[in-house]
Structure formats: C-alpha cells, structure tokens
Residue, then its C-alpha position, 0 to 999 in steps of 0.5 A: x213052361x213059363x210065359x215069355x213077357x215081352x215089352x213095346x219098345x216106343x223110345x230108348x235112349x241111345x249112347x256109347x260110353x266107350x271113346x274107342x267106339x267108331x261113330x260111323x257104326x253108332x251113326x249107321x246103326x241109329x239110322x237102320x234102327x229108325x228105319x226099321x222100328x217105330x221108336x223115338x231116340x231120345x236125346x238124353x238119357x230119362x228116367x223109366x225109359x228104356x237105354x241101348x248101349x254099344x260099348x267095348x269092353x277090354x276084357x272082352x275077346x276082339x273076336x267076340x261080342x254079346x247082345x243082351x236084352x233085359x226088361x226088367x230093366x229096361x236095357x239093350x246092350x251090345x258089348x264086344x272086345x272091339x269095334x268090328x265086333x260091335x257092328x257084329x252084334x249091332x247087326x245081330x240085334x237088328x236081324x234077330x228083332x227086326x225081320x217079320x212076316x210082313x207085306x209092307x216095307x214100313x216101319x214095325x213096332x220094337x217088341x223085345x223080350x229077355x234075352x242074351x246071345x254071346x258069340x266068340x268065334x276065336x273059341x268057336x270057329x266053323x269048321x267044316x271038315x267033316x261035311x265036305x263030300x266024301x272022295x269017292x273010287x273011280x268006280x263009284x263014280x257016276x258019269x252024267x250026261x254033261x251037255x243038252x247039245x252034246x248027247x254023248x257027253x258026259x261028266x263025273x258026278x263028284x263036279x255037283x259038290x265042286x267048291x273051288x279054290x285057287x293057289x299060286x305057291x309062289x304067293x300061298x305057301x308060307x315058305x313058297x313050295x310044297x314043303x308046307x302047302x299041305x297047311x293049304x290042304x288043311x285051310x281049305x279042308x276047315x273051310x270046306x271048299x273040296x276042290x284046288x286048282x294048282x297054278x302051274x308047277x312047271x320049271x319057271x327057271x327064276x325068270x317065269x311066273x309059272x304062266x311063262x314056263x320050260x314046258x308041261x314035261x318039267x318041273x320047278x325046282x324052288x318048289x320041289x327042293x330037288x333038281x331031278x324031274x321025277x323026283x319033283x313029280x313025286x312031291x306033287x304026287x304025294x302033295x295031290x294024295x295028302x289032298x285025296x285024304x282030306x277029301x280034296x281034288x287038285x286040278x292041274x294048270x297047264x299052260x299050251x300057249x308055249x315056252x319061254x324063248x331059251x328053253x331046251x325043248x326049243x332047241x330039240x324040236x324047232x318045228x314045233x314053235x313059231x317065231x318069238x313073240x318077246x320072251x315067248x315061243x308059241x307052239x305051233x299046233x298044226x304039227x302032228x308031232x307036237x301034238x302027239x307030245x304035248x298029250x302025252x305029256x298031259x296023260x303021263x303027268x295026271x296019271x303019274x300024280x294022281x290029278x283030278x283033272x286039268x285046268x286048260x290055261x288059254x283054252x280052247x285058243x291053244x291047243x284046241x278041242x282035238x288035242x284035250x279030246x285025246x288026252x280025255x280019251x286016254x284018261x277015260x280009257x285008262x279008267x281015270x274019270x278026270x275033268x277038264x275046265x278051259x279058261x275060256x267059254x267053249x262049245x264044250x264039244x264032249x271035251x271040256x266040262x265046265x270053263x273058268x269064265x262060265x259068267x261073262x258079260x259086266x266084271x266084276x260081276x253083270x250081276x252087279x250091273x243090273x242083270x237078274x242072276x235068275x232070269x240070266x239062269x233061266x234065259x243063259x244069258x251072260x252063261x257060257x258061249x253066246x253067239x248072236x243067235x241063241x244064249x248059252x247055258x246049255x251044259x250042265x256046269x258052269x263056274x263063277x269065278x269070283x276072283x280072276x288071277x289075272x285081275x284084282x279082288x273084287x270080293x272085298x269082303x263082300x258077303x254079296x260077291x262070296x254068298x249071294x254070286x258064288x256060294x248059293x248061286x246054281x254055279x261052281x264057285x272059284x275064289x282066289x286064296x285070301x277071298x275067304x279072309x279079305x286078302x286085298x289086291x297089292x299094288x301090282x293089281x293082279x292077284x296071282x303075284x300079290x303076297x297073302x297076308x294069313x295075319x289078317x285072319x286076325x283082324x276082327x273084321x277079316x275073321x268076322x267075315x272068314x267065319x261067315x263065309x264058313x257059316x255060307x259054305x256050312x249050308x251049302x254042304x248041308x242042304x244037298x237036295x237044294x245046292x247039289x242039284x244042276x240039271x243037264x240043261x242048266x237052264x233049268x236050274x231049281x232057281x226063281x227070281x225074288x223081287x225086292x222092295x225098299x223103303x226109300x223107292x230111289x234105290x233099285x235094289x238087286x233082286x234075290x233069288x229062291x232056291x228048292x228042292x221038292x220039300x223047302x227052300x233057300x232065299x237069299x237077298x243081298x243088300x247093296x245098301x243100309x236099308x229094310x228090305x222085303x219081298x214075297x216068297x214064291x210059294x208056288x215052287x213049293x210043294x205046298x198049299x194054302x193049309x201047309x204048315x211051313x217054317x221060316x228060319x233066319x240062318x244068320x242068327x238061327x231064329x224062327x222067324x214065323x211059323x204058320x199055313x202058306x196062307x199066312x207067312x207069304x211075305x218076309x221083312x228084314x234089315x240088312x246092312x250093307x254087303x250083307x245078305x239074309x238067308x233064310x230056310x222055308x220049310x214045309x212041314x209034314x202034316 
C-alpha cells in the first residue's frame, strides 16, 4: 500500500471569492481554526503557501458540499451549492483534522494529507426504515418488572426501543384528516421514530381543539370524512393497522378532565358533571357510574382500533390510578399488553408505565441550567415524582419530552436538545412533529395549533439538520446493547458523567456524558459554545485494561481518530461548533 504523505500546515491564506458567502460563517470558521490549530492566517494570499477556500458553486446541488485537501498544491477548499452547506463542510473539515487524542485543550499542529469528501444528501438521504424494531405479537412480548417500588409492576418489553413523535392532524396532516396521515406513517418510518402519540381524534364540533371535545365515546367528522361514529372508529382503525406494518405504535390521547359545555352526554346523565367552569363541564369522578363508562369506553375504543396504549391527558389529576387500573386490567385481561403514559409525574402504582414530563425541574430543559444529565440519572433528581424526602427515578421508564405541545419549541435546530437530551439520553424521547426539520413556534406560541411548514425540509439548513438527527436516531437503533438498555431501577442506567474542558476557562461548559454496555461506549459532548473542547474518557466502565486494544471513531465523519492500548488514548480533543455535539464510538477489541 502506498504511503499517505502528510504535510504541516504552519500558515494558509484564507478567503472566499464567492460574494454570496455569509461572512459570520467565514468569521466563525477563522476563529475555531485558530483555536483549534497552531497556524498563522496570513493576510494576503503568497507564493509557496498553502490557500483554504470557502466558496459556493452554482452548479453545485444547495444540498451538498465538498471538502478536498491537495498537497501537491498546497489547497483546502470547501465548495457547496449554498451557504448552510458551506458551514457543513467547514464543520466537517474542522472534526475530520481537528479531533485527537490529547490530554490538553491547547492548540495542535494543522497536518493534512490528500483528501476529498463529498456529501449530498438530497441524492443520499438516511433513511432508517428498515432498523427500526420489529412489531412484534402479543405473545412475543416479554413483560418486564416496571418499578423498584412496585414489585408486581410490570411493563411491555417493546417501550426499550420507544421513539416517540407527536401529531395533531389538525396542523400535521396536509389536508388535516386521516385521508393523508399515513404520508405521516411513512415520515416517520424514514425517520426511524417507531412510536405516534394521536392527539385526541375525538368530535371537536368545529369549536374544540380536540383537547375540549363531545367525550372519549365520539369521534370527529372533519377527520374521518363520515358522520357515523363506527364508521370514523374504523378509519382510525385502519389509519393504526397501516402503522402496524410499518412497525409503528400509535398511542391514543384521551382526554378525562370533561366535555365542552352543550355536549349530548351532559344532558343524558348530569350526575356525572359539575358546574361549568367556562366552555367546560368537569366530570365528576366520585360517581360510580361515570367511572364504569368512561373505562368502558377506553377499553371498547383500544381494543376496537388496535391501539397501542394511552396517552392519559391531565393524569393522574383526572380520573386517577383506580379508573386506568381497571382499563389496564381489562386490556391485559383481554391478552392486549398496552401501556399507558400520564401527562403528569405519578407514583406509577402498577398503572401507568412512564409519564410525558418524566424530566421536570428547569424548561426547557434543567439540563441546560446547570443540572448534570448523569449524576441527575444516577441521583433521580429532577426524574420522575420528587417529594422532600427521596429523588425519584426509581421506575424503569422515564420520557423526556423535548417539545411540550402546550408550549413553544425549544429544539430549534439544537443537535443539543434533539442528541444530546433526547436521542442518546437513558430516557424515552418525545418531539413534536417538525422538531426532526426545525419547524418553528408560530405566532400563538403553542405548538399544537401552529401550521408545520413541510416546505422547510427544503431549506439547506432544515435539511442539514433533519439528516443529522436521522444519522442520531441511525445510532441509536444500531448499537442496541448500549441505548435499549434501562434497567428496572432506572438509577441505574449504563450512564457516567464526562467532564469537559475549554480553552478559554470563563465558559462553564455542560458536561457529556458516556454510554456502555460490557464491550464499548458511546460518548456524547455537547458544545453550548464555538470552541476546542476536550475530556478524559472513563475507561474504568469498560471492560478493559491497560493493554487493551481499543478504537475510537467519530461518528459525525465516520473517521478513526485513534487506535492504541487503553493506556495510550485515554484522553480526546475535538472542535465543535456550536449547538452541536460530537459522538463518538470507543471500542474495545477482542485480542
């Protein structure tokens, strides 16, 4: 094999011909490579010296970009079809060159060797339809012990491979009904998020928003295009059995806090509300009866439409942990192994196996505000119900949901929000439809009635970002012996804190964190700003020792940074933009 000949870069020139090219990318991009690099930049372009250039080509795709390094003449250029797709390529150069094995956040030599990469990913898109879990039967099912304080809890297997997204068809589908959300079915199937979480379905009378509704016994007609209840159940039937065989879940959201003021039901049976509070009527759960229909209810609905489970609006301050035990007992009883997740911590008592806010504390995030994700994971702190004596944390499930329906976004294109919280995080990750492409919040503010904009999946930017949350999701669904893995008492989760250190001391930088299983691990550190970051990799979770071969690979450009003993690559150096967050693969080898 010939000899790769590498050369020591000590100064370039650095420019862009190209008008059209965003200067704040150039002037970032100067500055992270001077951070990053013992190089002079020198001001004018000179014979002999080596030149980097950053330009957009018109004849290049928007979507792609290429990074080429060619010493016999001295040249680094970065060329793309548009300014997004620059900064992708900048990014990619800074990773692939910049990230070492060292000890100390301090600047390194530039060495480069011939070199070209091109990336397009309109005409290579991830697409991770096939690894997403297989929909297994009922009886394939393993029921597993849910809750270190309930013993006799226990959960389906299938949650362990839970990736959830969030749908209002109001706002999700293109015509607004069920007529075209299996198009929904099939996104989310490319994305590889295997679970749908319904918003409520039920009869909105053109005055609801489906969280004000007729009742969980009805059904809404602009959705179903038909005016008879079981015919719209049967839509919703074969809209949850067209998930089933792309191997995807559907949740339905039901609502127990009432019905809007008017609704037949009230007139029918008046014992089972209370006085109006505006344009609802409260049910009122001390009646024996109510409860008896509302489970019914529940029970005919899943068992009708093949649903997965519940999505228990307002729970448990609604009908409460005695009425979803009877609906869960009927559901097991008829050998169908649901799961339902409150909106609400709760103390799970057998009956709910997870919670929407399984993360409270800090929004949109306490993981942005100074809380360790890992020792939180470790301690149960802001995990699950707290109360002033103990942390919680001590289910086996818990979800993170990074976009709450009732709120604005908070991912914003934020690789720290969608990887580093949600994707690699020991919890269940929950997003509203659009967070996977950088939807923003519309002017209302809430996210469940803001219109999705799919047109942004067309925006270099969005698409840049849509792909990497793919590549994330691509992982995950990969390497299941390190992100399937959630022990019964979920303080004990295959998680360990990494420290992070910066080159410039003022910035208290959030900490990453390691993920293992008995043979390697997945370190993920998030960047909150522009900078070098670096850290020592926790090889004492590992199952090696100091003669151990390992491997480490930067999954961002799919390069071997290192290979050595344990002894000698115990330490990691990498640029990072920020928002952005490197991950990378340690692998112990067989000897």
């Amino acid at each position: 094999m010939k000899k790769q000949i590498t050369k020591t870069i000590s100064s370039l020139y650095l420019h862009t011909p190209d008008a059209c090219l965003d200067l704040a990318t150039l002037e970032r991009f100067r500055c992270l490579l001077t951070e990053c690099f013992d190089v002079e930049l020198l001001p004018e372009k000179r014979e002999e010296e080596w030149v980097c250039t950053l330009m957009i080509e018109k004849d290049i795709d928007p979507m792609s970009y290429t990074v080429s390094v060619t010493v016999p003449f001295r040249e680094i250029r970065i060329e793309a079809g548009s300014s997004a797709a620059v900064w992708e390529g900048a990014a990619y150069f800074l990773s692939f060159f910049g990230t070492a094995p060292k000890a100390e956040v301090a600047k390194q030599s530039l060495v480069c060797y011939s070199y070209a990469y091109t990336r397009n990913i309109r005409e290579n898109p991830v697409d991770n339809s096939r690894i997403i879990p297989v929909f297994r039967s009922e009886k394939e099912t393993e029921m597993l012990p849910a809750d270190a304080a309930h013993t006799d809890a226990l959960s389906p297997d299938w949650l362990s491979g839970l990736i959830i997204g969030e749908i209002n068809l109001a706002v999700c589908a293109s015509d607004a009904s069920f007529r075209t959300a299996s198009a929904l079915v099939d996104f989310y199937a490319s994305v590889g998020v295997n679970c749908i979480w319904l918003c409520p379905v039920n009869n909105r009378d053109k005055i609801g928003d489906g969280y004000t509704n007729r009742g969980p016994h009805t059904i809404d007609f602009d959705y179903t295009a038909t005016h008879e209840a079981s015919d719209g159940w049967t839509v919703v039937r074969k809209f949850i059995d067209y998930a089933h065989r792309k191997q995807i879940r559907v949740l339905l959201d039901v609502v127990s806090s009432g019905v809007m003021v008017g609704s037949p039901v009230c007139a029918g049976h008046p014992e089972w509300f209370l006085p109006a509070e505006g344009k609802i009527r409260p049910f009122n759960w001390e009646n024996e009866s109510l409860q008896k229909w509302f489970a019914d209810m529940i029970v005919e609905n899943v068992l009708f439409t093949h649903a997965d489970g519940c999505r228990c609006s307002g729970e448990p301050c609604g009908a409460g942990y005695a009425v979803w035990a009877e609906i869960r007992r009927r559901l097991y009883e008829s050998g169908h192994k649901i799961m339902l997740m409150s909106e609400y911590p709760t103390e799970r008592n057998g009956v709910f196996d997870m919670e929407q806010k399984g993360i409270v504390g800090n929004v949109p995030s306490p993981f942005l505000n100074g809380t360790d994700l890992a020792e939180s994971v470790r301690s149960g702190a802001c995990i699950g119900i707290q109360d002033k004596y103990e942390n919680g944390g001590t289910a086996r499930y818990y979800a993170n949901c990074i976009t709450d329906h009732n709120g604005p976004r908070s991912a914003n294109k934020s690789r720290i929000q969608m990887g580093y919280h949600g994707i690699f995080a020991p919890f269940i990750p929950i997003w509203f439809f659009g967070d996977e492409f950088g939807q923003a919040t519309a002017e209302t503010g809430r996210v469940y009635d803001s219109p999705i904009d799919l047109s942004l999946m067309e925006v270099p930017r969005n698409r840049f970002f849509f792909e990497d949350v793919k590549r994330m999701i691509r992982i995950r669904r990969t390497l299941h012996d390190v992100f399937d893995n959630y022990p019964a008492d979920h303080r004990d989760a295959n998680i360990v804190s990494v420290p992070v250190q910066t080159a410039d001391h003022s910035v208290t930088p959030i900490n990453g964190y390691l993920r293992y299983s008995d043979r390697r691990g997945i370190l993920v550190i998030p960047s909150i700003v522009d900078g070098v970051y670096g850290c020592s990799i926790p090889m004492d979770v590992l199952p090696c020792d100091a003669a151990s071969q390992v491997c480490i690979t930067d999954l961002v450009t799919d390069h071997v940074v290192v290979q050595g003993t344990a002894d000698e690559v115990p330490h990691l150096l990498m640029p990072l933009f920020k928002n952005r967050i490197g991950i990378f693969l340690i692998d112990v080898l067989p000897m």
